[in-house]
C-alpha positions as CSV (number, residue, x, y, z in Angstrom):
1,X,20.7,38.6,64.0
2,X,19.3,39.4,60.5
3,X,17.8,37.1,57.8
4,X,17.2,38.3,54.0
5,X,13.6,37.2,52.8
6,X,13.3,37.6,49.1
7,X,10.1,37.6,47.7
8,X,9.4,36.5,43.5
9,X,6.4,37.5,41.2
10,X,3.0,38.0,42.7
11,X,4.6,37.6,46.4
12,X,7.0,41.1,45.5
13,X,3.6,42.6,44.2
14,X,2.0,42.0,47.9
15,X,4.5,42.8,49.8
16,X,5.4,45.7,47.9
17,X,8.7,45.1,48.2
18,X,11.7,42.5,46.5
19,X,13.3,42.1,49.7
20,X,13.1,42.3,53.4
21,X,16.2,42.3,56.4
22,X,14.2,40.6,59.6
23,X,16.4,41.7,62.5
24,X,15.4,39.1,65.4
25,X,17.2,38.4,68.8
26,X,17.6,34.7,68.7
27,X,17.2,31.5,66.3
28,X,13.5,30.9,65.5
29,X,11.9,28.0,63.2
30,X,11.0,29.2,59.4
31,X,7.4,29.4,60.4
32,X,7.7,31.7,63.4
33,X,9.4,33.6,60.7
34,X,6.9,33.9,58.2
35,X,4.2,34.6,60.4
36,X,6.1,37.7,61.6
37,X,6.4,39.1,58.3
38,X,2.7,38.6,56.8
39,X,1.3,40.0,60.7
40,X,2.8,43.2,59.4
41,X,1.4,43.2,55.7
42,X,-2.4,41.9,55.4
43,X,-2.1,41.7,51.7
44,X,0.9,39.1,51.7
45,X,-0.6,37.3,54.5
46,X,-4.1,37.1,51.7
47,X,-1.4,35.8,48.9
48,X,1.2,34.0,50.9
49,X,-1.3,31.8,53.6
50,X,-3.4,29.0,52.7
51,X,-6.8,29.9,54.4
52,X,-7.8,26.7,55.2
53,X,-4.4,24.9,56.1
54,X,-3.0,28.1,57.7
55,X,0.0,26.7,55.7
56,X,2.4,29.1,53.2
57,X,3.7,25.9,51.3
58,X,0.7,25.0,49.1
59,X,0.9,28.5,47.8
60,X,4.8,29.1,47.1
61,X,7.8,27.1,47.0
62,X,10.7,27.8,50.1
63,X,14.2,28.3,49.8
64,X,16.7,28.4,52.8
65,X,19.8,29.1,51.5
66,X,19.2,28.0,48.4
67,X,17.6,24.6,49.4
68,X,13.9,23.8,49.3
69,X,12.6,23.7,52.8
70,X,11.3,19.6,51.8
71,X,14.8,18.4,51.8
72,X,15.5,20.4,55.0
73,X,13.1,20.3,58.0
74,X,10.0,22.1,56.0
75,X,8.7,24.7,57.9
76,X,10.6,23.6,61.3
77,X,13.5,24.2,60.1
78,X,15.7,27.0,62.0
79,X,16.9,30.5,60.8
80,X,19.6,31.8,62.0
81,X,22.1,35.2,61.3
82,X,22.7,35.4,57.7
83,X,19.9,33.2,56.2
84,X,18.6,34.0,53.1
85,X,14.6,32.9,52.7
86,X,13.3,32.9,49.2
87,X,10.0,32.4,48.4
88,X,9.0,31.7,44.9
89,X,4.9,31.9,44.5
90,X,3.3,28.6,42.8
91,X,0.9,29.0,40.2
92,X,-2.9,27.3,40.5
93,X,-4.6,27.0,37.3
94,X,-7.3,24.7,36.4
């Protein structure tokens, strides 16, 4: 099975790439997901993770197939063959 993970802005910058193909042998939950991809690249996991919540979501907004993960099952919610992940980072400013 293979999902697409897009990655916007700052988040392409980190990652050093626009887009990523996860290959994986079964389902797994969006968050299982995400922590596969930033274990690999230190600098995404700095920009992508919240610190302090150990959470993605207060630093980008999550697309599953076009649908932000709120109105689906937030970070629970399963990936399967075909997916495609966007993540969009969310600017802080004060």
């Amino acid at each position: 099975m293979a999902m697409t993970v897009r990655f916007i802005g700052a988040l392409r910058n980190a990652s050093g790439r626009d887009k990523l193909v996860v290959s994986v042998k079964e389902e797994l939950t969006l968050k299982r997901l995400i922590n596969k991809i930033v274990e690999e690249s230190p600098e995404l996991k700095r920009t992508l993770i919240d610190s302090e919540l150990e959470d993605p979501r207060p630093n980008a907004l999550i697309l599953v197939n076009g649908k932000e993960i709120s109105v689906l099952k937030g970070l629970m919610t399963m990936v399967r063959d075909g997916d495609e992940i966007v993540l969009v980072p969310v600017l802080h400013g004060g």
